[in-house]
C-alpha positions in Angstrom: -22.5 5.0 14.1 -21.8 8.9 13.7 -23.9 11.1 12.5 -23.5 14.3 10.8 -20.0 14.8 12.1 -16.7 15.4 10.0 -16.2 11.3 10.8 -19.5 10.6 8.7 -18.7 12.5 6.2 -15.1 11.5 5.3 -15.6 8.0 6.3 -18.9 7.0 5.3 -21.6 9.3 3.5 -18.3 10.2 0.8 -15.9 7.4 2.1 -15.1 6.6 -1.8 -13.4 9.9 -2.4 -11.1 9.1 0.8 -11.0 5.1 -0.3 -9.2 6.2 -3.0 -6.3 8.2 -1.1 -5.8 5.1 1.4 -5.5 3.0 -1.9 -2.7 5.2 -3.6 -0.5 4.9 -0.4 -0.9 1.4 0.1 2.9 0.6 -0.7 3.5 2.3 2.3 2.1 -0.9 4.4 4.7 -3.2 3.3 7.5 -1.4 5.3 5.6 -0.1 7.8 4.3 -3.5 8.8 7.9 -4.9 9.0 8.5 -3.0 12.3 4.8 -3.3 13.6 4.9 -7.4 12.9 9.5 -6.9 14.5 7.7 -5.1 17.4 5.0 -7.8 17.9 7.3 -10.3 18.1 9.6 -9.3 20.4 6.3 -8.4 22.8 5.9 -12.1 22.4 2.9 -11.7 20.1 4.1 -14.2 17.3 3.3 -15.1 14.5 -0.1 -17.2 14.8 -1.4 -14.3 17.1 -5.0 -12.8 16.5 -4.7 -9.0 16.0 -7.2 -6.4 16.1 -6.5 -3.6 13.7 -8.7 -1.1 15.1 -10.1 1.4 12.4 -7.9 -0.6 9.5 -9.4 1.2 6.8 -9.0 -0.4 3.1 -6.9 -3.5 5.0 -4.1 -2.7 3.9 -1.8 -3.2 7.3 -4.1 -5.6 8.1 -3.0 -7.8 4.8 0.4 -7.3 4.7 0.1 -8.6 9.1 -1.7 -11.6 7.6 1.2 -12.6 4.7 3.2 -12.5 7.7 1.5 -15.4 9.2 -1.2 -13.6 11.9 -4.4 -14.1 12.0 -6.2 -10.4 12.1 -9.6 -8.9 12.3 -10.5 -5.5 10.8 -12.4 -3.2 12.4 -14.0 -0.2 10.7 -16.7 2.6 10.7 -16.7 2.5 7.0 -18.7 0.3 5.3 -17.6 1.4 2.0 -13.7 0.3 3.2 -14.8 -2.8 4.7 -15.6 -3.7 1.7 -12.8 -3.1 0.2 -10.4 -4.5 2.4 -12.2 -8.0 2.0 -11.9 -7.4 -1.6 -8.0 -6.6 -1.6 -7.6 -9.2 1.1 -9.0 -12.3 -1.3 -7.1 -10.6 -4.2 -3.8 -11.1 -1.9 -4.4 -14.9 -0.8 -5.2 -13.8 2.8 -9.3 -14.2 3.2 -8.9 -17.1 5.3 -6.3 -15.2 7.8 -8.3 -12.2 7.9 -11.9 -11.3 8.4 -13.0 -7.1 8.4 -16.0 -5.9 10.2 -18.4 -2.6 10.6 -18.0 -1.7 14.0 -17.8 2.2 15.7 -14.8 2.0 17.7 -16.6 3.5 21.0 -18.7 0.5 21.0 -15.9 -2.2 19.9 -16.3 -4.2 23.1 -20.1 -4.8 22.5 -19.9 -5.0 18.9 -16.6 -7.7 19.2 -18.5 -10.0 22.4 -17.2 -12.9 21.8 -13.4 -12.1 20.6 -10.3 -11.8 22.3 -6.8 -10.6 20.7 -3.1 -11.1 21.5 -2.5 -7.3 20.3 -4.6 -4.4 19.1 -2.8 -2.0 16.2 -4.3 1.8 15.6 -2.1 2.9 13.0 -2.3 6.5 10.9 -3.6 9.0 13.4 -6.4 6.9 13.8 -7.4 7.9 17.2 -8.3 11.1 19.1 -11.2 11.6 16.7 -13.5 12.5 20.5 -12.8 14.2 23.2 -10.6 12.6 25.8 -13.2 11.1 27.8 -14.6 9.3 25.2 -11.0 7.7 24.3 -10.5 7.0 27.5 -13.4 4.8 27.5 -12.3 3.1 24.1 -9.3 2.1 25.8 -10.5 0.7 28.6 -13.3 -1.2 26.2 -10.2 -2.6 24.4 -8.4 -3.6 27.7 -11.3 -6.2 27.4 -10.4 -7.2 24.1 -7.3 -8.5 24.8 -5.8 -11.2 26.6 -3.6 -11.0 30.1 -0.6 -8.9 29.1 -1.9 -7.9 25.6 -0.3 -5.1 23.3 -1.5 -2.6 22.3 0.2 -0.5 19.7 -0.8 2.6 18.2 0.7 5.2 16.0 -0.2 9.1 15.6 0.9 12.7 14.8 3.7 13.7 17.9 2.0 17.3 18.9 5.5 18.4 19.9 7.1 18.1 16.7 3.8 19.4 15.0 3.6 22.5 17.4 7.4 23.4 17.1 7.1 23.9 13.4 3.4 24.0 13.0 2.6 24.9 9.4 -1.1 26.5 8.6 -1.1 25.4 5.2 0.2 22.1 3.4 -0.5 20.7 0.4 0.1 16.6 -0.1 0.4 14.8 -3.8 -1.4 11.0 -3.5 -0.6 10.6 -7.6 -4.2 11.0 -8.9 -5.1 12.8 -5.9 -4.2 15.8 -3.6 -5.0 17.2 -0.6 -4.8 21.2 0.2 -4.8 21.6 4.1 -5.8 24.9 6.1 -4.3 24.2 9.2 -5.2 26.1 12.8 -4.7 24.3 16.4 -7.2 25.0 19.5 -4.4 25.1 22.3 -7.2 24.6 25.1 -8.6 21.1 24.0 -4.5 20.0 22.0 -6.8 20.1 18.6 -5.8 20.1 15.4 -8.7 21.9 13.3 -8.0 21.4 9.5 -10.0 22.3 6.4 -9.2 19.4 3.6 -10.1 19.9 0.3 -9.4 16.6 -1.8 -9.0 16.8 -5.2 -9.1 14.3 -8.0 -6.7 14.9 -11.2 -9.0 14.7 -14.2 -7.0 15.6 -17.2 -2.8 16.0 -17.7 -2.8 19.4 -15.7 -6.1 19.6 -14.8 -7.8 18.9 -11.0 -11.4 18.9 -10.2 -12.6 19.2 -5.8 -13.4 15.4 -4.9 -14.6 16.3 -1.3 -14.4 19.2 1.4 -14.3 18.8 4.7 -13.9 20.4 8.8 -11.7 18.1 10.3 -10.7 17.8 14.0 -8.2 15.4 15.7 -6.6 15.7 19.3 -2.7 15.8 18.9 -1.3 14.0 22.1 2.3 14.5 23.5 4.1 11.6 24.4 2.9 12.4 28.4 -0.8 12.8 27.2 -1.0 9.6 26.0 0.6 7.6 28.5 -1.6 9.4 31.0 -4.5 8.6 29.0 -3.5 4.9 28.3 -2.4 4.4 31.9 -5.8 5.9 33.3 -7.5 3.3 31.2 -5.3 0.6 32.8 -2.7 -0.3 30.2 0.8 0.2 31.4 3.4 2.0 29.2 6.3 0.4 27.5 8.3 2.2 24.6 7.8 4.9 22.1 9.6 5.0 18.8 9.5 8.7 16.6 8.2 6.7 13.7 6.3 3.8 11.9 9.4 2.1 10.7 11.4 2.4 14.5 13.3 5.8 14.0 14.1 6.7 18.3 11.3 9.4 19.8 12.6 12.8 20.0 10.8 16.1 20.2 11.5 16.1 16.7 10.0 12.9 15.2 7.3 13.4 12.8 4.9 10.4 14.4 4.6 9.2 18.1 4.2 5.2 17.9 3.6 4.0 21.9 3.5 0.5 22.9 1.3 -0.4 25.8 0.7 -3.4 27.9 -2.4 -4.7 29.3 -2.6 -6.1 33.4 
C-alpha cells in the first residue's frame, strides 16, 4: 500500500474529503458507461463478461457496467471508497453482480490470484500515478488478468491537447465542493505537477479548505501509450478523443485507447 505519498494522502489517510467529489459527479457514469459497455460489446466482451475496473473508486462505473448485465469486480487502494462502492452498489440492486476489493494496483496480479476477466476498464486519469517503469509492469501484471484476446480499456488526460493550451491555474465547481488547481508540467518525465486545494461550501457564500495536496500524474500522448501498452504485450486497437466516443484529434480533451491482449 503507499505510503506517505500524494496517493496516500488523497486516497486513503483523507479519502473522505475526495469520496465526496467522486460522489457529486456520479451522474456522469450513466453516459459514460453507455460507450464503455457499446465499446465492449462490439470487442465481443458481452454482456455476461467479468470486468475488472481497475482503481474504480466509489463504484460508480462499476454499477452502472453491472445494470447493464456484467459481472464486475472493483479494484481499489482506498479502503474508505471500497466501502462505499459496496454501499452504493446494494443501494442500486447490483451486490450480487458486483463485488469491490482493497488491492494496490502494482500488486493486482498477486492480490487477484485466482481471477481472470474478459476486459479490464481504467477510467478518469486513473493511471500514470508512477513512473513508467512501474506502469509498465502493471500492464504486464494485468495481461495475466485477462483471458486470450482480452480488452483492455483505459481513459486519461491527452497531453497534446493539455500542452497546446496548458492552463497554470483552473478552478472546478463539484456543487458543494470545489477544487482550485496550480498547474506546472515537468517536460523531462511528461508530468503534470498540480497543487489542489479542495474546498467544502459551508454556508450560502461561504467555503472552508477540505484538503491540500502535491499531486503528480504522467500525461501520455497517444504514441506514449501505445508504446508503453505494446512493450507490456497488449496490442493497440482504437483511440476515441473522449469518454462518450467523440474521434481522437490533437484537440480532444481525454485520450480513451483500446488494447488487446495475445
Amino acid at each position: 500500500m503507499p505510503q506517505n505519498t500524494w496517493i496516500d494522502k488523497m486516497f486513503v489517510s483523507d479519502a473522505d474529503v475526495y469520496r465526496r467529489i467522486l460522489e457529486q459527479i456520479t451522474p456522469r457514469a450513466e453516459e459514460e458507461i453507455e460507450f464503455v459497455a457499446e465499446q465492449l460489446d462490439y470487442r465481443e466482451v458481452p454482456p455476461g463478461s467479468r470486468v475488472l475496473d481497475l482503481a474504480c473508486g466509489v463504484g460508480r462505473h462499476a454499477i452502472e457496467l453491472a445494470r447493464r448485465g456484467y459481472h464486475v469486480v472493483g479494484a481499489d487502494v482506498s479502503p474508505t471508497f471500497v466501502e462505499r462502492a459496496e454501499e452504493l452498489a446494494e443501494e442500486a440492486g447490483v451486490a450480487d453482480a458486483t463485488e469491490f476489493v482493497v488491492a494496490d494496483m502494482r500488486e493486482i496480479a498477486d492480490q487477484l490470484t485466482d481471477e481472470r476477466f474478459d476486459a479490464i476498464i481504467n477510467l478518469f486519469t486513473s493511471f500514470g500515478y508512477y513512473d513508467d517503469e512501474t506502469s509498465g509492469r502493471i500492464l504486464e501484471q494485468c495481461l495475466r488478468l485477462v483471458r486470450p484476446d482480452g480488452v483492455f480499456m483505459i481513459d486519461t488526460v491527452n497531453r497534446d491537447s493539455l500542452m497546446r493550451d496548458f492552463q497554470q491555474h483552473g478552478v472546478e465547481d463539484h456543487g458543494e465542493m470545489m477544487t482550485v488547481e496550480d498547474r506546472g508540467f515537468d517536460l523531462e518525465r511528461g508530468v503534470v505537477e498540480t497543487h489542489w486545494t479542495i474546498l467544502e461550501q459551508t454556508g450560502p457564500s461561504t467555503w472552508e479548505t477540505a484538503l491540500e495536496v502535491d499531486l503528480a500524474h504522467r500525461a501520455y500522448t497517444l504514441n506514449e501509450l501505445i508504446g508503453l501498452f505494446e512493450e507490456a504485450g497488449w496490442s493497440y486497437m482504437e483511440a476515441f478523443g473522449t469518454l462518450t466516443g467523440g474521434e481522437m484529434s490533437i484537440d480532444s480533451p481525454r485520450l480513451v485507447g483500446l488494447f488487446k491482449a495475445p
